[in-house]
C-alpha positions, 0 to 999 in steps of 0.5 A: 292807829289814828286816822289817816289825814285828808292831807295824805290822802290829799297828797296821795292822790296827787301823785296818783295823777301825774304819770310817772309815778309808782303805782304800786307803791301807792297802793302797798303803802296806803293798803298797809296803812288802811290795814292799821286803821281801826275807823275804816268808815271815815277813810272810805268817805274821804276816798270816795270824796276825792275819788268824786273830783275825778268822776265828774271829768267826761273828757279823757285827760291824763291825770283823771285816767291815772286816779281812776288807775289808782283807785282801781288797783286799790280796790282789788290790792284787797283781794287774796291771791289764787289759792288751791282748791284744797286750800278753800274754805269758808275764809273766802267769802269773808275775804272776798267781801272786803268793807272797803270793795263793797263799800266802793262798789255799792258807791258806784251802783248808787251813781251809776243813774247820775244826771251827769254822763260824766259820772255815768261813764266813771261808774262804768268804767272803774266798775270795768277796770275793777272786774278786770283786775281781778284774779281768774278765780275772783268771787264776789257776793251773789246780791252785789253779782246781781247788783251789777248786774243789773246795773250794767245792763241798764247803761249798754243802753244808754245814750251816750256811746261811750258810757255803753262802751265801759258798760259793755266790756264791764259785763265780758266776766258776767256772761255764761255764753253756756247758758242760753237765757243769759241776758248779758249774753242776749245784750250783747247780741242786741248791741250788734244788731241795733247799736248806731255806733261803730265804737260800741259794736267793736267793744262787745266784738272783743268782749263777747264769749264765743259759742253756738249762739253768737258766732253767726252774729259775729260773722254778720259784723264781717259784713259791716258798713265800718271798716274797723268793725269788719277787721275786729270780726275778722280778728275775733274769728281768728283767734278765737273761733276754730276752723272745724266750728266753721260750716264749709259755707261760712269758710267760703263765704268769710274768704270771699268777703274778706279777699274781696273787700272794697278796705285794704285793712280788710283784706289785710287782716284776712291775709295776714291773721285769718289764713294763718290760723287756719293753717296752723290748725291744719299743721299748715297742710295746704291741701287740707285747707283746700279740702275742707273748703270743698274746692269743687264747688268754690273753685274761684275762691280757692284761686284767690285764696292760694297766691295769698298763702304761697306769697307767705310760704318759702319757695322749697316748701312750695316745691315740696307740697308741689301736689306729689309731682313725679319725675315726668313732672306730672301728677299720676292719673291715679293720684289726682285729686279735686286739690292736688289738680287745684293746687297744681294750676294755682302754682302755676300760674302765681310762678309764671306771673313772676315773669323770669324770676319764676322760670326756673321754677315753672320748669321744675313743676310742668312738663313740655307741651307735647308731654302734656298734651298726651297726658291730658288726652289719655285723662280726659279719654278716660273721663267716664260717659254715664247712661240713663240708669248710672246717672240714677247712682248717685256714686257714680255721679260723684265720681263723674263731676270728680272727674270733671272738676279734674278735667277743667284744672287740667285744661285750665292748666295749658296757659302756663305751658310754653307753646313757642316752639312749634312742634308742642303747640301742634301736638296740644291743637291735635288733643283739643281736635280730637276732644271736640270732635269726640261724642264722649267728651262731656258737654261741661268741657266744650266751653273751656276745650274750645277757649284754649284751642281758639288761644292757640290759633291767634288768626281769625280766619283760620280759627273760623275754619277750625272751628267750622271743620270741627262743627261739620266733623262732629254733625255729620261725623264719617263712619265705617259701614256697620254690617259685615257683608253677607257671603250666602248672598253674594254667592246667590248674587253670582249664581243668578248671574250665570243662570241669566247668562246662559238663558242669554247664550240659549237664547241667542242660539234659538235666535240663530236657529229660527232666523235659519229657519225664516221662522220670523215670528218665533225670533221677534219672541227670542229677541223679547227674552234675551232684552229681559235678560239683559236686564236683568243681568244688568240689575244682578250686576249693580246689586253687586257693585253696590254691595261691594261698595257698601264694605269698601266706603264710608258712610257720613250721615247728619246728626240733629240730636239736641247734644250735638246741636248744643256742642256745635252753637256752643262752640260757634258762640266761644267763636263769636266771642273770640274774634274782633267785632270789626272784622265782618262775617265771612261766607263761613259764618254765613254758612254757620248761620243758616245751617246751624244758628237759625235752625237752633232758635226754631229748636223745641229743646230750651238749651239748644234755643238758648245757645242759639239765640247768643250766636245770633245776638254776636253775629248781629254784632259783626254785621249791621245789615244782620243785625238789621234783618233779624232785630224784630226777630230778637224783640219777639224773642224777649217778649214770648219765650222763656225767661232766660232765653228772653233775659239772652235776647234782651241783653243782645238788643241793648248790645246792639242799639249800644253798638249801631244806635237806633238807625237799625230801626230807620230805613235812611240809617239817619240815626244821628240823635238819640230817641227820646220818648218825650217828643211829641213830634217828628220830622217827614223823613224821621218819623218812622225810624221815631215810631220804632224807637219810641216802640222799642222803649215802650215795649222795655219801660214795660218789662221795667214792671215784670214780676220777674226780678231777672228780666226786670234787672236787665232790662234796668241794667240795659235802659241805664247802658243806653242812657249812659251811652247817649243812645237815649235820653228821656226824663220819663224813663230816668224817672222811671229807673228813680222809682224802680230804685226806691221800690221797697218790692226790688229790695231783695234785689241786690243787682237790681240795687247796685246797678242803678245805684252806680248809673245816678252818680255816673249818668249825673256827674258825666255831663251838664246835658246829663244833669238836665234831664235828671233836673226835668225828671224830678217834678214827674217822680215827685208827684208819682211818689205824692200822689201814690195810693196808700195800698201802692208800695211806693207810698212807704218811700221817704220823699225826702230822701229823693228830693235831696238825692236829685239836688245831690245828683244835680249839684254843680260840683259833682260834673267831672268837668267844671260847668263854663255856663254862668246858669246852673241847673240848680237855677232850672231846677228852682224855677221848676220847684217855683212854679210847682209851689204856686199851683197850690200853694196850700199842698202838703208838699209845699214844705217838702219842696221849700226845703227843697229849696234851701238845699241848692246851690245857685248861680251868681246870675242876677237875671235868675235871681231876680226872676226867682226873687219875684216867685219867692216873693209871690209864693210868701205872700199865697203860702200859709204853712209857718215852717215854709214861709220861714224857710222862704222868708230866709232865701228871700233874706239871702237873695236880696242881700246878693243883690245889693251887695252885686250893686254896691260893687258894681257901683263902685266899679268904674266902666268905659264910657263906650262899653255896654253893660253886657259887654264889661259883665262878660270880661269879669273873671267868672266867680267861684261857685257859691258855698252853700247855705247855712244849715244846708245838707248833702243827701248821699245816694244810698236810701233809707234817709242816709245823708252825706255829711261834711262834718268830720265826726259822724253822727252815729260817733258822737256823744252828742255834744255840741263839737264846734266846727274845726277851722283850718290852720297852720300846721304848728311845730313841735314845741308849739305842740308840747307847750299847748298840751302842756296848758291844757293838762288838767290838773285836780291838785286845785279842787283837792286843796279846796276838798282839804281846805273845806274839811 
């Protein structure tokens, strides 16, 4: 058959372009006519001649997406349908090769190292297109498998996001996940640890095979900083990971994330695609779920976790998995479990959350109180109490925590039980009475056993008094006489006592006698013997009585073993905490405090100090003159215990100067102004409330370089509090924060990291008075930072990052409420920056701080700006260094054209003849806050030289061509809308008529 013209081929590709046209029949009716011709190279050089108008448009338009569809489904139109195995033989290779597929794919693996990315991205993505098109059983030639290959390994790292995109997803039929050296394989691994761009990071997520060694690189993008990327992770685990591939520590931690992440598309994703799988492996057996997520050690995530799966579930068959409840509507002692028990409170409480909707249902799944209560007490009575050598068994223990964990769900349970009527919460404050003031309740359920009592009682003074007769019932518990009395004794007691008693008779007879007689020296010796006895009968009779005495009453003896103290300040704490911080102490607490707290903070036993140290630091709360009288106790706490009871003392410190200020410090309780370290001097009356403020700050702007990261992060947590406060303000110790912020030592230090992080943009943005002192800690932090040795870890901060986070923090438009002065403290902070440059003009830093310089925004005040045009000028005449000289060669520029222009319109602007100059600036409406410079740039808070950008596309997302800035517009209808896409519609019908014409 003759050749196929260039003008069908023309017209064939023409229709393959427009959208609506029969893709399929193209393909059959050029295949069929491909078949028939017996010169096929000239048609592959006409094909790919054509094919080239396409390949060199980058941009995605509709009639190119269509020819590369086109030639796509070409190329695989010559491979065989799936065969069977027996119908295989050496035919296949011959077919799998066809001329035309290797002729197509040596053309792109030529192309695909063009100077045109555009041609880069085609290559890639008909070789994509290409592969994926093909049948499940595809073979092709091993050199032109390694030709590709190799290929596509060299374009995932190309510099365009796109092209690596094609590329990535060419390679998802090339990799072998079995195969450990797989270099696609370890490509795509690289790509999800390096890659900058979004787009390219979901592109290998969909396409990476899952296997031992990628699925912990899969579960890394789940902590991504882009939301979309964290849904695709979620997705990818949810359809193709199994939930038994999973550690318990990877389900838990995929669930803790997920439900808590800060994107709604997150959470919903988890909700929506990840539990429903889940539960479709396990045959949708909640209790199962919860099994293998070991509820006893991730409580608070199964919590989260149940209302996600009981909002997607039917009421009946919530009932039914309702934990086998009996017709007590409770669960057997013997058949609760760590998940039923779970399962049981989370029901619960997602019913009674709905309020009367769920009241009927509540009432189908719990019992009154008062059936409660005993069911409860028998449990926890029956919670097992280990000795020393038992504690050595490592079954028993388990079965110990088992029943613990039950314990806390059951207890936990009681907020969803009705507690109105009287008679139920009776019984239940009976049971929680009993528990507390019981030595073998465990000591892990005072905390909670505690809480719900408190909740029961609202009243303060009675809850002081309940809790105050419970702390004395379990310290100095009354108990029986632990002896029986002893019969052989009393009976020799009793037999002693008639002996003396007629020694007494005889002896009162003789008496009688000899006084008869005028015998009167041998009564005097008579009278002797009957006083002995007389006492001594005495003494037989109080042995007796005490001995009866000993059978008949109760003994109460004090205990002062460190788990009694522990149980008792434990409960005085959970007191503390409960009642108002209004109301004062009464004597009851006092009590408490002296028999209780102050001699637990003297224990040797850390625990018992510990407890104690936190009722101390919450009754300082509820008393100034007790916070007064024991303050220097707590700073000597923080500074020589250990470190958690010094983190504990610590914490109560910053509560209460948050709470009283620092006039605690002072005598005269004049403690109106906040102390600030940087003042030099003091008033007479002042001075010495001064000297224990400034002390006080010392002694925690030295805690801020403990080597313990814990008393490290508080003491930083608690200096931002008093800052944020207004309690304090200081510039030295805001400096000191910035620098602790940028340590690269604290960058294992998550909370240490959050905390300050949140303080600088609230602290900033809360006042003008906040913004001040940030501006004057910036000099101090700049030249720590410069001046820094190289061995110090501060020498490897990005100064850059800092200068431009304090502009940012200083910034005008970041205050909540809007500036009324017409001087900004970006006009300070110039001044500063100013000043500093004309030190030493020849610095290093000099161009650090003049590109300072073009970063603020300034007033419209002329008296600043002239006395800022004066620095400028002065510093352009002494500064050498060519890059600072331009930048402040362009502000000068900028400044005197303000000027004149301020001039030409107050020239313009007639003024009252009596008005002064003053006088007619003020009544002008104040001007709109400047834009900021050309070339200038937002620096975000967050380290490592991130910036903030105001430009819609982000870096990281672009291909690095010049977008032009959008201009915002009207909003155009609709059919504005079809007519100008139908204008910018490419179109090749022109450059095919020329490929034609040129033929």
């Amino acid at each position: 058959m003759a050749a196929i013209s260039q003008t069908d081929l023309k017209e064939v590709f023409g229709c393959a372009q427009k959208a609506h046209s029969n893709k399929a029949k193209l393909v059959a009716s050029l295949k069929n006519r491909y078949d028939k011709l017996e010169d096929k190279s000239s048609f592959h050089q006409q094909f790919i001649g054509f094919l080239k108008h396409a390949m060199i448009v980058y941009k995605r338009e509709p009639a190119v997406e269509n020819v590369i569809e086109f030639a796509a489904r070409f190329a695989t139109s010559f491979q065989c349908p799936p065969k069977d195995v027996q119908g295989e033989d050496d035919d296949d290779e011959e077919e799998d090769d066809h001329p035309f597929l290797s002729f197509l794919f040596n053309f792109l693996l030529e192309s695909h190292e063009a100077n045109s990315h555009a041609v880069r991205f085609r290559v890639c993505q008909l070789i994509n297109k290409i592969l994926g098109s093909m049948p499940e059983n595809a073979q092709i030639d091993d050199d032109l498998f390694e030709g590709i290959h190799r290929s596509m390994l060299v374009r995932v790292t190309d510099k365009f996001p796109n092209v690596r995109i094609q590329a990535a997803s060419a390679m998802t039929r090339l990799q072998q996940p079995n195969d450990p050296d797989c270099p696609t394989v370890s490509a795509f691994l690289k790509i999800l640890e390096h890659d900058t761009n979004a787009e390219v990071r979901r592109a290998v997520l969909s396409c990476v095979a899952m296997s031992p060694r990628t699925l912990p690189k899969v579960l890394k993008r789940t902590r991504d900083v882009k939301e979309n990327v964290r849904k695709l992770a979620y997705q990818v685990l949810a359809d193709k990971v199994h939930f038994r591939a999973l550690s318990i520590a990877q389900r838990v931690s995929l669930l803790e994330r997920g439900l808590r992440d800060a994107s709604e598309v997150v959470k919903e994703t988890v909700r929506s695609r990840l539990l429903p799988a889940w539960l479709s492996q396990l045959d949708g057996n909640i209790l199962e779920l919860l099994h293998r997520l070991d509820v006893e050690n991730c409580a608070p995530t199964a919590l989260a976790t149940l209302p996600v799966v009981f909002r997607a579930a039917d009421a009946d068959d919530l009932l039914r998995n309702a934990a086998g409840l009996d017709g007590r509507k409770l669960i057997p002692a013997e058949a609760l479990t760590c998940e039923n028990a779970l399962y049981w409170r989370a029901l619960s409480k997602f019913v009674k959350e709905k309020g009367d909707d769920g009241d009927e249902m509540l009432e189908r799944i719990l019992p009154d109180a008062a059936a409660y209560a005993d069911y409860l007490g028998g449990y926890l009575k029956a919670v097992p109490v280990l000795s020393e050598e038992q504690r050595a068994d490592f079954s028993q223990l388990e079965l110990v925590m088992t029943k613990d964990f039950i314990s806390q769900q059951l207890i936990q349970l009681m907020d969803c039980l009705d507690t109105n009527e009287e008679g139920g919460r009776k019984c239940l404050v009976a049971v929680l009475r009993e528990m507390l003031t019981s030595p073998q309740t465990p000591s892990s359920l005072v905390v909670s056993l505690t809480d719900k009592l408190l909740a029961l009682v609202p009243d303060d003074n009675r809850r002081v008094l309940t809790v105050a007769e419970i702390i004395s019932d379990l310290r100095a518990p009354v108990a029986e006489a632990s002896q029986p009395p002893d019969e052989n004794a009393s009976r020799r007691q009793r037999i002693q006592l008639a002996e003396v008693k007629v020694r007494i008779m005889e002896a009162k007879q003789a008496l009688e006698e000899s006084v008869g007689a005028q015998d009167f020296g041998r009564a005097a010796q008579l009278k002797d013997v009957i006083a002995e006895q007389e006492n001594r009968r005495n003494q037989i009779l109080r042995e007796i009585e005490a001995s009866v005495q000993t059978v008949d009453n109760e003994i109460r003896a004090e205990k002062n073993d460190p788990e009694t103290l522990l149980r008792c300040l434990t409960m005085c704490a959970e007191l503390l905490k409960q009642m108002n911080v209004k109301n004062p102490i009464g004597p009851t607490v006092g009590a408490l405090m002296s028999s209780l707290v102050l001699p637990g903070i003297a224990s040797a036993h850390p625990t018992v100090r510990s407890t104690a140290v936190v009722c101390l630091g919450l009754c300082a709360l509820h008393s100034r003159q007790l916070a007064k009288t024991h303050f220097v106790l707590l700073l000597q706490i923080a500074q020589l215990d250990e470190v958690k009871i010094r983190i504990i003392a610590l914490r109560a410190v910053t509560d209460q100067l948050l709470l009283f200020g620092f006039q605690l410090l002072s005598d005269d309780g004049d403690g109106g102004k906040p102390p600030s370290p940087d003042r030099e001097t003091a008033a007479p009356g002042e001075a010495d409330g001064e000297d224990g403020a400034r002390n006080v700050l010392v002694m925690l702007s030295e805690l801020l370089d403990s080597e313990v990261s814990e008393l490290r992060t508080a003491t930083a947590e608690g200096l931002a509090k008093l800052m944020y406060a207004g309690r304090v303000s200081s510039a030295k110790i805001l400096s000191r924060l910035v620098l602790l912020w940028y340590n690269p030592l604290t960058e294992d230090d998550v909370g240490l990291r959050h905390c300050l992080g949140v303080f600088f943009q609230l602290y900033a943005r809360q006042s003008r008075a906040h913004q001040e002192v940030v501006e004057e800690s910036f000099l101090p932090t700049m030249r720590t930072l410069l001046n820094a040795p190289a061995t110090s870890p501060l020498a490897q901060v990005d100064v850059n990052n800092v200068a431009e986070l304090f502009v940012e923090l200083t910034r005008p438009s970041a205050l909540v409420k809007p500036d009324a002065e017409e001087v900004r403290v970006h006009d300070y902070l110039a001044l500063r920056v100013c000043g500093e440059m004309l030190r030493d003009p020849k610095a290093p830093e000099v161009h650090l701080y003049a590109k300072t310089l073009s970063y603020l925004e300034l007033s419209g005040n002329q008296t600043v700006r002239e006395d800022l045009l004066s620095l400028l000028q002065q510093l352009a005449q002494v500064v050498k260094e060519r890059v600072s000289l331009r930048a402040l060669d362009k502000l000068i520029s900028q400044l005197a054209d303000s000027r004149e222009e301020a001039e030409v319109l107050g020239a313009s602007v007639p003024r009252p003849k009596d008005v002064g100059a003053d006088e007619t600036v003020a009544d002008e409406p104040p001007k709109a806050p400047a834009r900021g410079k050309r070339g200038q740039r937002k620096a975000g808070a967050a380290k490592g030289g991130r910036k903030a950008s105001k430009r819609t596309g982000s870096s990281e997302e672009s291909d690095g061509e010049n977008v032009p800035d959008a201009v915002p517009a009207a909003r155009p209808s609709r059919r504005a809308k079809i007519a100008a896409m139908e204008k910018t519609k490419l179109d090749l019908n022109p450059l095919l008529n020329q490929e034609a014409n040129v033929s």
